[in-house]
Phi, psi and omega in degrees: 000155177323137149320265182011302135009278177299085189307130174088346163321137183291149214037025170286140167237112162311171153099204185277121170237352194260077159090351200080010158299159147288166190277143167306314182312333209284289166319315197284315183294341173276328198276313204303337197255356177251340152298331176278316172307319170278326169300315166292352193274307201217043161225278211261349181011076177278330183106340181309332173299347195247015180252127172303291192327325180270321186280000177253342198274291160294354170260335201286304194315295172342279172308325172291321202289003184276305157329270195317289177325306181326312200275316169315311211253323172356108198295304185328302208216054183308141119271329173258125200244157180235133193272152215270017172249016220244348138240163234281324179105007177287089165281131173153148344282158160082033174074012187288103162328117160290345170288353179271342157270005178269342191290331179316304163349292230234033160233318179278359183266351168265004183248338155273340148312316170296294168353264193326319194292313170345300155280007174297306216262355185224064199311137138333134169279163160299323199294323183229047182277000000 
């Protein structure tokens, strides 16, 4: 693998390491959650946000991908390794990129928006139902 790479690789810098930009990883994880919230806000305006159903929907989610991710990032024994300048380098719990919960966000709150709008704009018929 790459220098980069490697936790603890020589010359790895956690952190803003690319020049004093933000990390790529970093931007794409804000944009993904701010693409999604103004599209439900003001495009498909479903309503999932005012739903209990959806903020418990998101913790059920939380907690497995805390599991899964936890054991994938873990510093002890990586599988999945992240180069360290490509993110902020903040972790937790369990050695967890915090940008892997903004993508967690913003892939189920856009595939349950979508749903919903789906069934806004296209109801079930009874027939096939």
């Amino acid at each position: 693998s790459a220098p980069c790479c490697r936790p603890g690789a020589a010359g790895a810098r956690p952190g803003w390491s690319t020049g004093g930009q933000m990390p790529e990883y970093t931007v794409l994880g804000v944009l993904s959650v701010l693409g999604v919230v103004l599209a439900e806000r003001f495009w498909w305006r479903t309503g999932v946000f005012t739903e209990s159903r959806y903020w418990w929907t998101l913790g059920i989610v939380a907690f497995f991908q805390s599991l899964v991710d936890g054991w994938l990032t873990k510093l002890s024994a990586p599988i999945v390794l992240y180069a360290d300048g490509h993110f902020l380098g903040v972790r937790a719990p369990f050695d967890i990129p915090v940008e892997d919960f903004l993508f967690g966000f913003s892939m189920v709150t856009l595939t349950i928006c979508l749903w919903r709008r789906q069934e806004q704009t296209h109801p079930a018929s009874e027939e096939r139902a």
